[in-house]
C-alpha positions as a Markdown table, in Angstrom:
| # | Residue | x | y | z |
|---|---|---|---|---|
| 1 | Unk | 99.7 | 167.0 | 140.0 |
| 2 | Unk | 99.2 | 163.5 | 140.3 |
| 3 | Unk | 96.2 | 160.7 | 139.7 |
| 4 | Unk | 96.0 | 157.9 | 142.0 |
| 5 | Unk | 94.9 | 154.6 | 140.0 |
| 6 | Unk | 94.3 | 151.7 | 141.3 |
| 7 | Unk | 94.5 | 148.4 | 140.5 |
| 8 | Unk | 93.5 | 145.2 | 142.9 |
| 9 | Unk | 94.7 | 142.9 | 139.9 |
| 10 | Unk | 94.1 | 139.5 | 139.5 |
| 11 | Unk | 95.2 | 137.6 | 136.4 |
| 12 | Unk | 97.0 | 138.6 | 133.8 |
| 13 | Unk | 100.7 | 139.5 | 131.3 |
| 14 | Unk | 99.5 | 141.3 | 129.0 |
| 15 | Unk | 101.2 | 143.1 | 125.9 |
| 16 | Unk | 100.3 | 146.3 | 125.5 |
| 17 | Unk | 100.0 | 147.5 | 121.4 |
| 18 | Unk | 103.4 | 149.3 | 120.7 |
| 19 | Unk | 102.8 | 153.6 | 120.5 |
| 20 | Unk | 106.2 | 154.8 | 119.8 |
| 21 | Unk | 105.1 | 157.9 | 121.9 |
| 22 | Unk | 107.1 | 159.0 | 124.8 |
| 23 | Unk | 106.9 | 158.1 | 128.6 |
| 24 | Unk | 106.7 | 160.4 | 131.7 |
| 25 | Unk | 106.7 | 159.2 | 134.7 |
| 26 | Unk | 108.7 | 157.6 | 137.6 |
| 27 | Unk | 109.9 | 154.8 | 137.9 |
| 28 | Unk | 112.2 | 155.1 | 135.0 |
| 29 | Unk | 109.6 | 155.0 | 132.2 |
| 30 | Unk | 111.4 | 158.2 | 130.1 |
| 31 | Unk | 111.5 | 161.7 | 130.4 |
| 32 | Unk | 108.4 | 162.3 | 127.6 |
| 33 | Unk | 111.2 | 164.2 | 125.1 |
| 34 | Unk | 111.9 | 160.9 | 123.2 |
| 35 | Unk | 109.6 | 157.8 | 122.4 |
| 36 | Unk | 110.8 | 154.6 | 123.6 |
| 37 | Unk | 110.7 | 151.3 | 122.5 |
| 38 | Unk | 107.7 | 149.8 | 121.5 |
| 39 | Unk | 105.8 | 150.2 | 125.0 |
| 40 | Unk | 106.3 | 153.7 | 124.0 |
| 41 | Unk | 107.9 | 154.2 | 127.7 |
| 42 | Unk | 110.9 | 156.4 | 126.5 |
| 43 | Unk | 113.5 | 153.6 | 128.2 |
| 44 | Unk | 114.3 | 152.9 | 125.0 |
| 45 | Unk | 113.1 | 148.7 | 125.5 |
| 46 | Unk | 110.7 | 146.8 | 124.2 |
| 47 | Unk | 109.0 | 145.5 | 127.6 |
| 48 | Unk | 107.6 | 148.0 | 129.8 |
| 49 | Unk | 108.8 | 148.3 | 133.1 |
| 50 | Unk | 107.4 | 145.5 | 135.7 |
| 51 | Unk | 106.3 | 146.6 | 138.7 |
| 52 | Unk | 104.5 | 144.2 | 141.8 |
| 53 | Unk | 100.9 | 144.6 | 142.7 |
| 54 | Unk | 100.3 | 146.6 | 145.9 |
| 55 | Unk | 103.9 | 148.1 | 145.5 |
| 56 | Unk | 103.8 | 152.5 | 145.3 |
| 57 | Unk | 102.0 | 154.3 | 143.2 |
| 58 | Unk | 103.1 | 154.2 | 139.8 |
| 59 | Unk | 103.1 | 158.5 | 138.7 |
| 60 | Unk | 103.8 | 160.2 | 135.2 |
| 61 | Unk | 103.3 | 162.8 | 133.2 |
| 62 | Unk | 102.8 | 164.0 | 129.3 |
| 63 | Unk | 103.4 | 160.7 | 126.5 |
| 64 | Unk | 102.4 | 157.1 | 126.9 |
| 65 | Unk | 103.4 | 155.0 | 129.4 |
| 66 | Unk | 103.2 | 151.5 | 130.0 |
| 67 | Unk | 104.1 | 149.2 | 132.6 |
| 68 | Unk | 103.4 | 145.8 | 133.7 |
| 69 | Unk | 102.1 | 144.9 | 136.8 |
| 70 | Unk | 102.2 | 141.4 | 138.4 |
| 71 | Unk | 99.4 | 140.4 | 140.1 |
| 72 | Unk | 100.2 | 136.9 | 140.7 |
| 73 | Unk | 96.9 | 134.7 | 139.5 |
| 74 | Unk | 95.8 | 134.2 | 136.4 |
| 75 | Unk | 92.6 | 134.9 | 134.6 |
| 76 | Unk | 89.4 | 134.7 | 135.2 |
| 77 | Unk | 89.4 | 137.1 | 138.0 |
| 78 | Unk | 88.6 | 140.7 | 138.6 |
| 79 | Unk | 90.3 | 143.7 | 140.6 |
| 80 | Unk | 89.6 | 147.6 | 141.2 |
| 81 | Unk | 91.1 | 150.1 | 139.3 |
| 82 | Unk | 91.4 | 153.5 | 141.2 |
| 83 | Unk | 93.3 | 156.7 | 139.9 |
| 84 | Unk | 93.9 | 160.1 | 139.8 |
| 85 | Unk | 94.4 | 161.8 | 136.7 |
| 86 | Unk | 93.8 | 165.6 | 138.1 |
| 87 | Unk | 92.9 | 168.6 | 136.1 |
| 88 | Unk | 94.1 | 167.5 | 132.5 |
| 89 | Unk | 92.0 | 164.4 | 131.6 |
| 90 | Unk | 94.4 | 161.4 | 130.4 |
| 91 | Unk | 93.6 | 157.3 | 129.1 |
| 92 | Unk | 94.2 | 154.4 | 131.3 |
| 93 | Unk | 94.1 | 151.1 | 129.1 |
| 94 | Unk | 94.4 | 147.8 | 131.0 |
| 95 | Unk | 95.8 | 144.7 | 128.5 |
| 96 | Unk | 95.6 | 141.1 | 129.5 |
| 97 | Unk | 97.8 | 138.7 | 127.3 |
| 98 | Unk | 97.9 | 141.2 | 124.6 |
| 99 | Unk | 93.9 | 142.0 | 124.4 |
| 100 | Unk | 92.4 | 144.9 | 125.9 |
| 101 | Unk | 90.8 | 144.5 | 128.9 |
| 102 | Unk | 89.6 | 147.9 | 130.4 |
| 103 | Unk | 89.6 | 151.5 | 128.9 |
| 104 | Unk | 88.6 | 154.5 | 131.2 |
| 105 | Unk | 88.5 | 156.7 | 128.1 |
| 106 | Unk | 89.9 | 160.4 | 128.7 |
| 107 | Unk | 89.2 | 161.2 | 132.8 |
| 108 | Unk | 90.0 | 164.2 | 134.3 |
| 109 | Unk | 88.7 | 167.7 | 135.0 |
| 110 | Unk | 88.6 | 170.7 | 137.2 |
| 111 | Unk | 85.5 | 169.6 | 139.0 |
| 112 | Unk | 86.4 | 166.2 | 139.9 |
| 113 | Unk | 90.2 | 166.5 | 139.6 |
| 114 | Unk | 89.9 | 162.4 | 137.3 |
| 115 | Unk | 89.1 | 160.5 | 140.5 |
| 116 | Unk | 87.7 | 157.4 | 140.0 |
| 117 | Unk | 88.0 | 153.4 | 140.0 |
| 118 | Unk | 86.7 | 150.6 | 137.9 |
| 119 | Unk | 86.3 | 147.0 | 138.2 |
| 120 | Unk | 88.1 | 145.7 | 135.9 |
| 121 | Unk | 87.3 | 142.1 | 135.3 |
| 122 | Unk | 89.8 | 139.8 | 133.7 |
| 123 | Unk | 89.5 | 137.0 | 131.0 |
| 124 | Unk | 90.3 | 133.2 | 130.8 |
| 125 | Unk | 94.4 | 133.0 | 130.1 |
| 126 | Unk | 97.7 | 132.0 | 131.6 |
| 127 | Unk | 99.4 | 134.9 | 132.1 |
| 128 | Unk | 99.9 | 136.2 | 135.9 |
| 129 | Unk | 100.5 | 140.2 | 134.7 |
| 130 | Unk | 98.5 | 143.2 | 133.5 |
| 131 | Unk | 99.7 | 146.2 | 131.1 |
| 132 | Unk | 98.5 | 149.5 | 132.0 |
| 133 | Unk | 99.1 | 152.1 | 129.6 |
| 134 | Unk | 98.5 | 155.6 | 130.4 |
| 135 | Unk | 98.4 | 158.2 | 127.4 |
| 136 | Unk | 98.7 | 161.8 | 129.0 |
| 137 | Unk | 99.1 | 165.5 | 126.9 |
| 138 | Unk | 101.6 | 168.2 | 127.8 |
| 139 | Unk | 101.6 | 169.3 | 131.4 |
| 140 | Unk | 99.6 | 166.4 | 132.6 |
| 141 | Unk | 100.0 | 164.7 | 135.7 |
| 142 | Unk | 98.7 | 161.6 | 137.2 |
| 143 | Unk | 99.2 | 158.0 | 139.5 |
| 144 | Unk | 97.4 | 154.5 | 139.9 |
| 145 | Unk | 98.5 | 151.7 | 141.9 |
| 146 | Unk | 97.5 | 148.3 | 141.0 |
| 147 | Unk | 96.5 | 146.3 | 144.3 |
| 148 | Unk | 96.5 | 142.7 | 143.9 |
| 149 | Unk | 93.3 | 140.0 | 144.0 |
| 150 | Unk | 91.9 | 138.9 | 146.7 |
């Protein structure tokens, strides 16, 4: 199972807060048995993974994961946040220059399967790049994509 998030970005690098916890999904971010770096994406790095705004949807599994997502403008500006998070509810956290930015709280359940989407409206700054961290438990599935401004 997979959630579908989505992200029309606009503004932003952002540093997520280190978690130490292990990554899951794609796009290797870890396999979830080992934490990571201090993204807590199980590659073992310090930097999340970067990833560019309208590309695939980014997918994962049980752990943190965090990756960065340029979206080519920086703040102030605002963009859409959809995902999918299924049947086991997980966290999507959107960071702008280090600050949080967005927090969905835990989303997910057998009746709505986590499908949703938030604008997510971004600050002042200089950076052209989001964070989004996902925190997911065991057998957990989800996705986003992060589409850029407009």
């Amino acid at each position: 199972m997979a959630a579908a998030v989505t992200l029309a970005a606009c503004a932003g690098a952002a540093a997520a807060p280190g978690t130490g916890s292990a990554g899951g999904s794609d796009g290797g971010s870890g396999t979830g048995s080992s934490g990571g770096g201090s993204f807590g994406d199980g590659t073992g790095s310090s930097a999340p993974q970067t990833q560019q705004c309208n590309q695939s949807t980014k997918s994962g599994g049980a752990g943190v994961t965090s990756t960065n997502h340029q979206i080519g403008r920086t703040g102030p500006t605002s963009f859409v946040l959809s995902y999918e998070t299924y049947a086991i509810p997980d966290k999507i956290e959107v960071f702008y220059q280090g600050a949080l930015i967005h927090n969905t709280g835990y989303v997910g359940d057998n009746l709505n399967q986590g499908t949703g989407s938030a604008l997510v409206n971004v600050p002042p700054g200089t950076a052209t790049s989001v964070v989004v961290r996902v925190t997911g438990p065991n057998n957990t599935d989800w996705d986003y994509t992060v589409n850029c401004p407009r």
